[in-house]
C-alpha positions in Angstrom: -19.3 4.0 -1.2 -19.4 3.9 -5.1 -22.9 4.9 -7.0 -21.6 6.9 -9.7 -18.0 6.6 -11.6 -16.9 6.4 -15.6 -15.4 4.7 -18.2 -14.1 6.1 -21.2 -13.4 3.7 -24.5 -9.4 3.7 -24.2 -10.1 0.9 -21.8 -10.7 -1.1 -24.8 -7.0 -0.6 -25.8 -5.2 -0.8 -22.3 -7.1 -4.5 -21.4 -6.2 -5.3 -24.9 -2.5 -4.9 -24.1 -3.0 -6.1 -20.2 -4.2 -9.4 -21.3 -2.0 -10.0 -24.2 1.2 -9.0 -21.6 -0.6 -12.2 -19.4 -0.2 -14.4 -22.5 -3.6 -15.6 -21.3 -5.8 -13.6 -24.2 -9.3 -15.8 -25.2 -9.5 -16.9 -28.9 -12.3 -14.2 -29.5 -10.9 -10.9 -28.1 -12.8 -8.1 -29.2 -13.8 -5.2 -26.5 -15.8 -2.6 -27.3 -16.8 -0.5 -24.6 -18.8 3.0 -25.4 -17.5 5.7 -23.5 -20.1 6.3 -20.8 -19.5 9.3 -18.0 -22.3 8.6 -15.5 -23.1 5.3 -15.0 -25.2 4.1 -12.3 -25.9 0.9 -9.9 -28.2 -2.1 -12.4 -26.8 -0.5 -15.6 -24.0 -2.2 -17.7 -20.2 -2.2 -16.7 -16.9 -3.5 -17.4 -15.5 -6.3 -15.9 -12.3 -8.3 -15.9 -12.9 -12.3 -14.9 -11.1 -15.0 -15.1 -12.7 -17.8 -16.5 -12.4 -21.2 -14.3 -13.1 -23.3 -16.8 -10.8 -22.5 -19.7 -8.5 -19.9 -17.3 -8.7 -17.0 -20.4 -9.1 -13.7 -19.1 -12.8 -12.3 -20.3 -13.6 -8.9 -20.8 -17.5 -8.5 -20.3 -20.5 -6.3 -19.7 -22.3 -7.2 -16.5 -25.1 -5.7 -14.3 -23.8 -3.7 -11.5 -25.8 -4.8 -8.5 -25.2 -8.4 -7.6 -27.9 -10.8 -7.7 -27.3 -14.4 -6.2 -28.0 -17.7 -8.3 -30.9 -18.2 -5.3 -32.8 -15.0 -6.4 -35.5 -15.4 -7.5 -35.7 -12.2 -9.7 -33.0 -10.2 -10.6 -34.9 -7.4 -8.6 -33.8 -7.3 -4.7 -35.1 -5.7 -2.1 -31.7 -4.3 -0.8 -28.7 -3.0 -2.4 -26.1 -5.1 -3.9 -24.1 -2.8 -6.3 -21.3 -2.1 -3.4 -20.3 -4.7 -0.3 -18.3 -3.8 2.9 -15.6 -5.5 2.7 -15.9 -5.9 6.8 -16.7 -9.6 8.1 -17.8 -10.2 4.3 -16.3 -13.4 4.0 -19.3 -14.6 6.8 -22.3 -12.5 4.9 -24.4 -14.8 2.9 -24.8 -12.7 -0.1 -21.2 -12.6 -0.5 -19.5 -15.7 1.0 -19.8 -17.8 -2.2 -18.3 -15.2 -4.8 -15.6 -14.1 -2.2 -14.2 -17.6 -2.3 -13.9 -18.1 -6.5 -15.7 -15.2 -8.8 -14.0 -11.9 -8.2 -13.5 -9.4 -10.8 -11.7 -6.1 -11.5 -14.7 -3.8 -12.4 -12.9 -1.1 -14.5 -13.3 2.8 -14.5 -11.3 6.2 -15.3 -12.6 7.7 -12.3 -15.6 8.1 -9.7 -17.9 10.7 -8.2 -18.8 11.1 -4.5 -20.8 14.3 -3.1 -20.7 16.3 -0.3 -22.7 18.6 1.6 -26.6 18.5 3.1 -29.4 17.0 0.6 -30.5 19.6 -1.8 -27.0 21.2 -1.9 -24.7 18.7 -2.7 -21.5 19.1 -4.5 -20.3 16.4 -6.9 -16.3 15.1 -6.7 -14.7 13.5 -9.7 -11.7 10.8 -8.2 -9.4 9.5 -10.2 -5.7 8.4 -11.0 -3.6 11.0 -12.7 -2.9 8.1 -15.7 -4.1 4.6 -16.6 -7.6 3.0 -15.3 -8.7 2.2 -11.6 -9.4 -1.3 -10.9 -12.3 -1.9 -8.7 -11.7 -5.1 -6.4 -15.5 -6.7 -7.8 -17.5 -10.1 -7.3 -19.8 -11.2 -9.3 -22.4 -14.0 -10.3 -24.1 -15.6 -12.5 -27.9 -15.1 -12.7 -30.3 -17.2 -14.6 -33.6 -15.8 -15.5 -36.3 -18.8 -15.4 -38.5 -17.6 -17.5 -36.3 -17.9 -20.4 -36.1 -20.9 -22.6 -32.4 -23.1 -22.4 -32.0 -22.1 -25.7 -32.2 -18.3 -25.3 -29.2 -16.6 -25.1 -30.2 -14.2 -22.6 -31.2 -16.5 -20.1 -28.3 -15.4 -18.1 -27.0 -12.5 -16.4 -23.8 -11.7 -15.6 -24.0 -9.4 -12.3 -21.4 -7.9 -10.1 -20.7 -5.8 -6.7 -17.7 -3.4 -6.3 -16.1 -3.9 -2.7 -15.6 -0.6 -0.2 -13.6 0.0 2.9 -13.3 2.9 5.3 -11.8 5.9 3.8 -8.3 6.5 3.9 -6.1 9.5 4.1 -6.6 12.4 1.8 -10.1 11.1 0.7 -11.7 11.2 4.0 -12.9 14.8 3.5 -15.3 13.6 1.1 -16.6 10.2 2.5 -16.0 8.3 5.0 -16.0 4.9 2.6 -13.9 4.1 -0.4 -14.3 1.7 -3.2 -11.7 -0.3 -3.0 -8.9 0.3 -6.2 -6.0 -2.4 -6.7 -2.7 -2.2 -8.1 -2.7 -3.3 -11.7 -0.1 -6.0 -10.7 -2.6 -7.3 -7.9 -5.6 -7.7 -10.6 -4.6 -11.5 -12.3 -4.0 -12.6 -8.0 -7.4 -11.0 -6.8 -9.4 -12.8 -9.9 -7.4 -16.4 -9.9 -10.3 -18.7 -9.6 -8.3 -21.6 -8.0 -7.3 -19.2 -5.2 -10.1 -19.7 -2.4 -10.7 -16.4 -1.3 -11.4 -15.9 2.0 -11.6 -12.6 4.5 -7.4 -12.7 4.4 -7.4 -12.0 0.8 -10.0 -9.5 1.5 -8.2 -7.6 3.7 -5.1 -7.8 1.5 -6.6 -6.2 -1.4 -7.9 -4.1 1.4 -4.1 -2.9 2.3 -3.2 -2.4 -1.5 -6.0 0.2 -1.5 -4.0 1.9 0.9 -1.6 2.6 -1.3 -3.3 2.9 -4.8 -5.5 5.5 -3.5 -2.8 7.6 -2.2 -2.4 8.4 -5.9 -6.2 9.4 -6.5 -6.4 13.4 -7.2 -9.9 14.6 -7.0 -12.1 18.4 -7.9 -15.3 19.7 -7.7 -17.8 19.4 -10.7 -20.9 21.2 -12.0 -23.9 19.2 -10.5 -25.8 16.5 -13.3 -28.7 14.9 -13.2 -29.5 11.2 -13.9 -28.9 11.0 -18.0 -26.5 13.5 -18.0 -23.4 11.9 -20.0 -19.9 13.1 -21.5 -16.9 14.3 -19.9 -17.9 17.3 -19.3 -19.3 16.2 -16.5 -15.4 15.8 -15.5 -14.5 18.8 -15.4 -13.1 21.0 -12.6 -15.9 23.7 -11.7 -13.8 27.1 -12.6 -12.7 28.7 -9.3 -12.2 25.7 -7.9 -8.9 25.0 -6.2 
C-alpha cells in the first residue's frame, strides 16, 4: 500500500521539461508545487492528466482519496486513496476511471513501516534520480452545495494503484504502489485509450521493472505534521 510518500518542488522543473519534450504543453503552464515531506491520504497532491477535451497535458493539485461523481459527499465511508489493481477493471468505484481518467500521481519517494503497532519503523523508498510516477485515477467531484458560479464547486480527486510486492521490497510489505517508467506515463494517461484490466496489468509488469531500481533505509519515526526532509534521512547505524 501507499499512505505516506513526498514531493519535493524540483518536480516543478522536471514536468516543465517532460511536457514541453511531448510538444503537448497547455497555453498556461505554471506549476508551482511546495515541497511537502509527509503527505497523507485527502490532502493535496500532484497529478499529471491528460485533458480529453483539448489533449494538453495538466499539471494539477487534486485530493488524494477518490471520490466518485455519485457521492454524495466527498466523505466516504471506506478508503479510496489506494485501489488493488486485482479484478479492478470489474469494481464499481473504479471501472469508470480505469477506462478514460488515469493519471501519474507524482512523488520523490514513499514511506512504508514495519514491525508490531507501537514499535514501528518507518522506510523511505525511492529512485536513486528523477521522480516516481504513481500509475493514478482520478475523478471529478462536484460539491452541490456550491453555486455554478463558484469556482470551487469541483474537486479534483484521485487514487494511486498497488500490486503485490515484488522482489527486494517484499521485506517491508507485502503491496507496492505501483511506479511506471517515465516513457509509459503519456500511454497510461491517453484518454482515447479505453483502459481496461489489460492495460492494468501492463502498467502492472512495468512496475516490475521500475521498482527494481527503488533503494530504500530506515528513518527516525514522525508524527502526523511532521514535514522536511529530514524526515528522509537514513537513521545513523543503519545499514
Amino acid at each position: 500500500m501507499c499512505g505516506r510518500f513526498a514531493l519535493d518542488d524540483k518536480v516543478n522543473t522536471a514536468i516543465t521539461e517532460f511536457v514541453e519534450q511531448t510538444g503537448r504543453r497547455p497555453d498556461e503552464w505554471s506549476p508551482d508545487w511546495e515541497a511537502r515531506w509527509n503527505i497523507a491520504p485527502t490532502e493535496n497532491v500532484a497529478v499529471l492528466i491528460d485533458s480529453p477535451k483539448t489533449r494538453d497535458l495538466r499539471f494539477e493539485q487534486a485530493r488524494w482519496s477518490l471520490v466518485p461523481p455519485w457521492s454524495d459527499s466527498l466523505k466516504l465511508k471506506f478508503p479510496t486513496f489506494n485501489a488493488r489493481t486485482e479484478g479492478i477493471a470489474n469494481k464499481s468505484t473504479w471501472a469508470k476511471p480505469v477506462k478514460s481518467t488515469r493519471a501519474i500521481v507524482l512523488a520523490s519517494g514513499y514511506y512504508e513501516w514495519t514491525g508490531e503497532k507501537g514499535s514501528k519503523q518507518p522506510w523511505w523508498i525511492s529512485p536513486a534520480d528523477g521522480l516516481i510516477g504513481f500509475a493514478g485515477l482520478y475523478s471529478w467531484w462536484r460539491d452541490q452545495s456550491k453555486a455554478d458560479d463558484d469556482p470551487d464547486r469541483w474537486v479534483l480527486t484521485t487514487t494511486i494503484l498497488t500490486c503485490p510486492t515484488i522482489g527486494h521490497l517484499a521485506d517491508i510489505h507485502d503491496r507496492n504502489p505501483v511506479t511506471l517508467p517515465q516513457e509509459m506515463w503519456e500511454h497510461w494517461l491517453d484518454p482515447t485509450i479505453v483502459g481496461d484490466q489489460a492495460l492494468v496489468d501492463e502498467a502492472v509488469d512495468a512496475h516490475a521493472g521500475e521498482a527494481r531500481g527503488l533503494t530504500f533505509h530506515e528513518v527516525a519515526p514522525f508524527k502526523v505534521g511532521d514535514d522536511g526532509p529530514e524526515l528522509t534521512a537514513r537513521v545513523r547505524g543503519a545499514e
